[in-house]
RODO-2510 file (C-alpha; in nm, 4 decimals, decimal comma):
residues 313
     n   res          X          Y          Z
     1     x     0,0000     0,0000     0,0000
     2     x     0,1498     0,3316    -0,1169
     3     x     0,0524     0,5322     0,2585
     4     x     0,2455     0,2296     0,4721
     5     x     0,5361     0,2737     0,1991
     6     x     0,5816     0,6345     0,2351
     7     x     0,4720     0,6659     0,6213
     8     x     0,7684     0,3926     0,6584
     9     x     1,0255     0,5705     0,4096
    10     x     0,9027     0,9117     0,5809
    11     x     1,0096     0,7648     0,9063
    12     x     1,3288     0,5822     0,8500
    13     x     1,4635     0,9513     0,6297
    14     x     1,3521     1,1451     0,9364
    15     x     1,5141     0,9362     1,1900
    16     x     1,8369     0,9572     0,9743
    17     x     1,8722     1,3093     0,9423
    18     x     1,7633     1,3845     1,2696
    19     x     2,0420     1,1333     1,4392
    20     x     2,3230     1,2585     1,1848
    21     x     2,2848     1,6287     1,2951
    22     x     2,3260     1,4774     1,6530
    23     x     2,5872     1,1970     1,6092
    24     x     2,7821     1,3442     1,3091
    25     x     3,0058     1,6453     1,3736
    26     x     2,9949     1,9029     1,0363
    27     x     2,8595     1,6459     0,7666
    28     x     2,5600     1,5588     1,0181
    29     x     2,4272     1,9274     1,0860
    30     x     2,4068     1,9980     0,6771
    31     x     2,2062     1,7132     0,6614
    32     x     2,0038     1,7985     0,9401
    33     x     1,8425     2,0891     0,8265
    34     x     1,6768     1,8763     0,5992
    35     x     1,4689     1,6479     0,8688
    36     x     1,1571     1,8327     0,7671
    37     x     1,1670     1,7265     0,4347
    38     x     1,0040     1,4112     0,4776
    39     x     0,7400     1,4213     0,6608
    40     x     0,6502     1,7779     0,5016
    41     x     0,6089     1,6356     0,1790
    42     x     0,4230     1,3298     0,3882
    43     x     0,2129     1,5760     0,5458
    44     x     0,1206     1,7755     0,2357
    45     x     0,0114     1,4547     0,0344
    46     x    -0,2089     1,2826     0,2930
    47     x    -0,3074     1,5492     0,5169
    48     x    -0,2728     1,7250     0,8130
    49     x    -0,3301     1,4276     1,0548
    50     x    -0,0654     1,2100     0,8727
    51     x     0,1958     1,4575     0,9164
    52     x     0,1418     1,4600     1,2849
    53     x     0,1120     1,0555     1,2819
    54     x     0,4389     1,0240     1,1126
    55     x     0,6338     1,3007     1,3358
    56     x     0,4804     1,0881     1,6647
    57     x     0,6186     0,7657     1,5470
    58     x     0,9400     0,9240     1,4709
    59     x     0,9236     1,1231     1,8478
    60     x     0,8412     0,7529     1,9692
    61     x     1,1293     0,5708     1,7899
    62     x     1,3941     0,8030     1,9062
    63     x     1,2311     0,7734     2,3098
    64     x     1,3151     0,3872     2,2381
    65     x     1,5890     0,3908     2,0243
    66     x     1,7871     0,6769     2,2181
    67     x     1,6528     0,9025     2,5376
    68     x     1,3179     1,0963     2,5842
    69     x     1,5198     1,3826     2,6148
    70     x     1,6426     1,3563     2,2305
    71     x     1,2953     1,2808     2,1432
    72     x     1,1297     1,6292     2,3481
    73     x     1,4278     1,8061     2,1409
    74     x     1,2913     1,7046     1,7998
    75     x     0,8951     1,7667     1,8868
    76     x     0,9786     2,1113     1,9960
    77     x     1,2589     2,2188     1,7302
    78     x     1,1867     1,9530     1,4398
    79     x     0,8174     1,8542     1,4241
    80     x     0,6632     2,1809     1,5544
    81     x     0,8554     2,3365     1,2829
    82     x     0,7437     2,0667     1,0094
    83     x     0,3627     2,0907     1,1004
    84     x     0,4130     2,5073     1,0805
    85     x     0,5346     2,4663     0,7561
    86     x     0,2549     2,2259     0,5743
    87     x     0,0027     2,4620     0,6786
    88     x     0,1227     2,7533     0,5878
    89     x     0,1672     2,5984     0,2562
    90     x    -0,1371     2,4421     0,2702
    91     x    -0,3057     2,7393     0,2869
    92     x    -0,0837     2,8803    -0,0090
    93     x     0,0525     3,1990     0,2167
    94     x     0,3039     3,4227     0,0254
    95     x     0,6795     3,3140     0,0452
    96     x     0,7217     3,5855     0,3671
    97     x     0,4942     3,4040     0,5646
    98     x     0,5999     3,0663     0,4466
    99     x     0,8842     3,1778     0,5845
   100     x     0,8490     3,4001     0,8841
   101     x     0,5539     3,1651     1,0553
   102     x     0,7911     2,8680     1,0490
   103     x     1,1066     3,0937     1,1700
   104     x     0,8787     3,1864     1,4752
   105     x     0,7731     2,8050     1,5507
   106     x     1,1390     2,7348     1,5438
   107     x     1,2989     3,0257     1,7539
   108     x     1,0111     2,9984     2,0357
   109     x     1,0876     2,6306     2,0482
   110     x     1,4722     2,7096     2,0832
   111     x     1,3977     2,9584     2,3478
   112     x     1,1775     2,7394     2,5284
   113     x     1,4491     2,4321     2,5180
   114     x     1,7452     2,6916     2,6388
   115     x     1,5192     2,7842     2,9118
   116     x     1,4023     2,4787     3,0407
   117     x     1,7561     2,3679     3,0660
   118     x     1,8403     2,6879     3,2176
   119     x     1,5863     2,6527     3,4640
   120     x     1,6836     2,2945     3,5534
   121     x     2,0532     2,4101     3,6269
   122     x     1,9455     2,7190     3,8164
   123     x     2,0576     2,9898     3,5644
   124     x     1,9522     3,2277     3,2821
   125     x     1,8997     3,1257     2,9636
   126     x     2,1452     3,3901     2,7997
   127     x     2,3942     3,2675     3,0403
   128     x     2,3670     2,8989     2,8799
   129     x     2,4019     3,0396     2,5136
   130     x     2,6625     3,2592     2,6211
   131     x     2,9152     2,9940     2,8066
   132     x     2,8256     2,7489     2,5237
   133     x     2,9636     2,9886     2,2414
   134     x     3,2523     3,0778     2,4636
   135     x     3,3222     2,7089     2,5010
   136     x     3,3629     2,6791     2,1337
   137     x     3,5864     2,9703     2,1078
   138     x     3,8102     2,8345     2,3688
   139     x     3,8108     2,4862     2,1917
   140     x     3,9039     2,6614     1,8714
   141     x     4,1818     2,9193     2,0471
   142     x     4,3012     2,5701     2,1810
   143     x     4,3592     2,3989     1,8208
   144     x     4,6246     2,6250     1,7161
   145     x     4,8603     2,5104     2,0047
   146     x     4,7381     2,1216     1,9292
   147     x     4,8207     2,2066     1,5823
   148     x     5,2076     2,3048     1,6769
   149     x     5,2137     2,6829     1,6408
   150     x     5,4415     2,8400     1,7874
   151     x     5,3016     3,0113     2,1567
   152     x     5,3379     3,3706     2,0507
   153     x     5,1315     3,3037     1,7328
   154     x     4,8853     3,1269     1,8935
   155     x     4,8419     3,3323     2,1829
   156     x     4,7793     3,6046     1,9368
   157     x     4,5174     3,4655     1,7105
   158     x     4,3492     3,3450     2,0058
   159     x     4,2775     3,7076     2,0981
   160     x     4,1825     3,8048     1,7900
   161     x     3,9068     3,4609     1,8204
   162     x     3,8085     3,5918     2,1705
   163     x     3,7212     3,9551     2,0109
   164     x     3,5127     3,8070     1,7285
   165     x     3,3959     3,5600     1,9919
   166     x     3,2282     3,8571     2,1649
   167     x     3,0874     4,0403     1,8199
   168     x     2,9375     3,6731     1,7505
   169     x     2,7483     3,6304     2,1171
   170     x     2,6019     3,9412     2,0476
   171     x     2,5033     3,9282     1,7174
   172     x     2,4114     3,5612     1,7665
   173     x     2,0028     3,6063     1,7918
   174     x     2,0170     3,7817     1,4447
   175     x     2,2663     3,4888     1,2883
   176     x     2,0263     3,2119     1,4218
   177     x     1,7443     3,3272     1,2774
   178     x     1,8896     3,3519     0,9393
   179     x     2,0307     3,0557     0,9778
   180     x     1,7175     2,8967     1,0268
   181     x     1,5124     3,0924     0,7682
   182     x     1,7742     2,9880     0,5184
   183     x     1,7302     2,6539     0,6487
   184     x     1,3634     2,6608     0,5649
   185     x     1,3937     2,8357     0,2404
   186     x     1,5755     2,5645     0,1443
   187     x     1,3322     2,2863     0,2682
   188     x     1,0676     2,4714     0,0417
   189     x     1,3216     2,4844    -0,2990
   190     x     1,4055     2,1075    -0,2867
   191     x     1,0055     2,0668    -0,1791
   192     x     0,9398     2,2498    -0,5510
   193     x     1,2400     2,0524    -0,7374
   194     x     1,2526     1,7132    -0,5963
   195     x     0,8688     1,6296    -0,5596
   196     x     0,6698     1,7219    -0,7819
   197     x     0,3624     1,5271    -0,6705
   198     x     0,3890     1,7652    -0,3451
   199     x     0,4696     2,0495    -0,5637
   200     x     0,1214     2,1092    -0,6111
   201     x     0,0923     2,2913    -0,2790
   202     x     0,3682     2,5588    -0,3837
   203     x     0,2120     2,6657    -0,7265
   204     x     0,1193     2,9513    -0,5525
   205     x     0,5231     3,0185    -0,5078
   206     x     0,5864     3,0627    -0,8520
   207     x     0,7836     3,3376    -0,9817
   208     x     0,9919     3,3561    -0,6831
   209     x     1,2834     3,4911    -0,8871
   210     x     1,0939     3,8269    -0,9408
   211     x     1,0661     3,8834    -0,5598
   212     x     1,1915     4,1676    -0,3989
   213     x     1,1581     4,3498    -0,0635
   214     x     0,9413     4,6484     0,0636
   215     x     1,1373     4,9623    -0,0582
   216     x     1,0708     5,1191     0,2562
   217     x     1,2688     4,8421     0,4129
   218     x     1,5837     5,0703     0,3410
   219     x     1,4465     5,2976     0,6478
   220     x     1,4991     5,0216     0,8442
   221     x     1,8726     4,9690     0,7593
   222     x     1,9221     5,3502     0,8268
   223     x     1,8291     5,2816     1,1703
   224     x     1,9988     5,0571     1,2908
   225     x     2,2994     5,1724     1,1275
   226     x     2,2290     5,4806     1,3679
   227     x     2,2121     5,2787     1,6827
   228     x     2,5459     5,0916     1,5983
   229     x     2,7423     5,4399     1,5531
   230     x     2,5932     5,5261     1,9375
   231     x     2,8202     5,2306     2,0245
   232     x     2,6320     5,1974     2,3258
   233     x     2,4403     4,9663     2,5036
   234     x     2,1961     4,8401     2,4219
   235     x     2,1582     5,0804     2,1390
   236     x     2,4835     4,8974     1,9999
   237     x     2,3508     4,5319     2,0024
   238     x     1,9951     4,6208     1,8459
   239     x     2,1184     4,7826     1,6020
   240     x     2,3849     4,5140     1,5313
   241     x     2,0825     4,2264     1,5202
   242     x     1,8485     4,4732     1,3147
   243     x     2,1107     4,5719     1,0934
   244     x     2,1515     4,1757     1,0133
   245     x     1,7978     4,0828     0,9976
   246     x     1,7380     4,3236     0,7245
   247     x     2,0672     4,2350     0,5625
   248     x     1,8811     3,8802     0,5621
   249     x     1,6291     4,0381     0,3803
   250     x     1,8261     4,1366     0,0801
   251     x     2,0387     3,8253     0,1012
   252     x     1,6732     3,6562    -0,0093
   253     x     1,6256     3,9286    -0,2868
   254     x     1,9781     3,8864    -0,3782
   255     x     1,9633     3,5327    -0,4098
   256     x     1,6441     3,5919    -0,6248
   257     x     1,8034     3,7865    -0,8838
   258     x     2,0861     3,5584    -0,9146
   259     x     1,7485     3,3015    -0,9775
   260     x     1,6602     3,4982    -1,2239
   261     x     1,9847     3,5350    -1,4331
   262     x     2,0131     3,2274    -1,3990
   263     x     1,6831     3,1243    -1,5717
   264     x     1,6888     3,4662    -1,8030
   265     x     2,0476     3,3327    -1,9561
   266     x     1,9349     2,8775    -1,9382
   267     x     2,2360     2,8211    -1,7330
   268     x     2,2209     2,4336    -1,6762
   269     x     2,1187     2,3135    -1,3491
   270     x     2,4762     2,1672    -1,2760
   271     x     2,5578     2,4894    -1,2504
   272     x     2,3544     2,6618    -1,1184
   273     x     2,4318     2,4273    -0,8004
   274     x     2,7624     2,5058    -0,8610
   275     x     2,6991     2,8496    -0,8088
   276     x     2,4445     2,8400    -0,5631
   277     x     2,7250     2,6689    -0,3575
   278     x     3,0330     2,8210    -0,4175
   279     x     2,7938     3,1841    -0,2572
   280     x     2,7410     2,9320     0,0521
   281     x     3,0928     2,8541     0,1301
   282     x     3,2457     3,1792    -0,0421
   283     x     3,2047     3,4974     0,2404
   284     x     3,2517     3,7562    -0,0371
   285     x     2,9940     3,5733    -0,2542
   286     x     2,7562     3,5967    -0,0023
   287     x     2,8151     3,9369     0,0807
   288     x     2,8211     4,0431    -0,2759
   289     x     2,4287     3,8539    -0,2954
   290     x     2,3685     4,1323    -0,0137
   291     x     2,4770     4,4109    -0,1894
   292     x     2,3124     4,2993    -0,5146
   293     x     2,0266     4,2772    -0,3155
   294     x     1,9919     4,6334    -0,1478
   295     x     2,1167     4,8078    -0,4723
   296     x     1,8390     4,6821    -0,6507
   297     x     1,6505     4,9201    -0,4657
   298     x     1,7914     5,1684    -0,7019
   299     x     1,9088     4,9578    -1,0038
   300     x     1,6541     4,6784    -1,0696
   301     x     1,9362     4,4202    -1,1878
   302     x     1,6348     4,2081    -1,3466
   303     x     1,5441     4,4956    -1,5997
   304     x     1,9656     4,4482    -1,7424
   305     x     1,8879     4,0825    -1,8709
   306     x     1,6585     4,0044    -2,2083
   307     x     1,4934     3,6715    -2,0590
   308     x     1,5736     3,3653    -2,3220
   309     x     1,2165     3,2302    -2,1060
   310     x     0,9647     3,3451    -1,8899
   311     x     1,1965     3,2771    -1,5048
   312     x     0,9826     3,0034    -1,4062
   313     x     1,0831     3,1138    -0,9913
***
């Protein structure tokens, strides 16, 4: 029967994505982000109470197969966020709120986790974020003097760690929730191109290579630029998590116009992968998207290219 045949593959492809972001150091976490793949595409083919069948025998499996704990972590971070996203979906919402609903599941969730395990140990939960970043700094000062270099060297670049370390504690609400929304974004894409059965429920989404921002959205930008020059706090550290939540923004409309060239000029998927991955791992790439992004503001890149065919999004 096709429903047992996908509930089971739904569950076994959860279970392993889930478990390699937990058991496998770099490798496991990129595959991670795709554990609500799955059951999404479960969810948006057989329904509403599917999805939430399939996401309870996976919660149930991994109370069995590992603790309760690990299982509480994935209803409140994974499955919240998968049910979230088939109904927005479902209910054909504009790619902002396909988006931003999800992201809100999936931060609340985070923030209640941190602070039940705050509250367990008798702390705050910014304390717990903040000694678990500094714990990775410190592991990552200590490399250079596993790695052999020489005391004086090391002892240096770990200062210069420890002073990004800081920048990235306080700048780290804004960077997980891009993270995230990224994450999600990219859920929905491979949704569209891998699936086309479940596709169906995105139709709404097409032409996503033609989206762009608010214009006024620029205001916002000017703002918290302000607040950062006051270099004060806490003037500084909203403006430093505003400033990169609306830089978000036009990383999304930057990575739509790239979309579009793409498309406009028939560049063959291969790559296009490649260069949707080289502006992952490539910081200048990525910050280029950004600019490309605001400047079109002022520019509109998508007006420069005669399309070969209609950008299909």
């Amino acid at each position: 029967m096709a429903v047992a045949r996908h509930f089971l593959l739904g569950l076994g492809f959860t279970l392993l994505l889930f478990l390699a972001g937990v058991r496998l150091p770099l490798a496991g976490v990129m595959l991670a982000l795709f554990t609500p793949l799955p059951a999404l595409a479960f969810s948006l083919r057989y329904g509403r109470l599917a999805g939430a069948l399939l996401l309870a025998a996976v919660a149930l499996a991994l109370a069995m197969l590992s603790t309760p704990r690990l299982a509480m972590i994935f209803v409140v971070e994974f499955a919240c966020l998968t049910l979230a996203m088939a109904e927005v979906l479902r209910r054909q919402a504009r790619i902002e709120w396909a988006i931003l609903v999800p992201l809100v599941v999936a931060l609340g969730g985070a923030a209640a986790l941190v602070s039940g395990y705050a509250w367990s140990i008798g702390t705050n939960p910014m304390t717990v974020v903040t000694r678990q970043l500094q714990d990775v700094v410190q592991r990552a000062a200590g490399l250079y003097q596993a790695l052999g270099i020489p005391v004086e060297e090391s002892e240096s670049m770990a200062a210069v760690i420890q002073a990004m370390a800081a920048l990235f504690i306080t700048a780290f609400p804004a960077l997980l929730a891009f993270g995230t929304a990224v994450a999600i974004w990219m859920n929905i894409l491979l949704l569209r191109r891998t699936l086309p059965e479940e596709a169906g429920a995105l139709a709404h989404l097409q032409g996503l290579a033609r989206w762009r921002t608010p214009d006024p959205l620029i205001w916002a930008a000017i703002a918290a630029g302000v607040l950062l020059v006051l270099k004060r706090s806490p003037f500084f550290e909203i403006g430093l998590n505003g400033l990169l939540l609306v830089l978000s923004a036009y990383f999304f409309q930057g990575m739509a116009i790239v979309s579009y060239f793409f498309q406009a000029t028939r560049v063959p998927p291969l790559l296009r992968g490649m260069g949707y991955s080289l502006i992952a791992v490539q910081q200048l790439l990525l910050v280029l998207v950004v600019a490309v992004g605001m400047f079109d503001l002022w520019v509109d890149f998508r007006r420069l290219v005669r399309p070969a065919g209609r950008p299909e999004g």
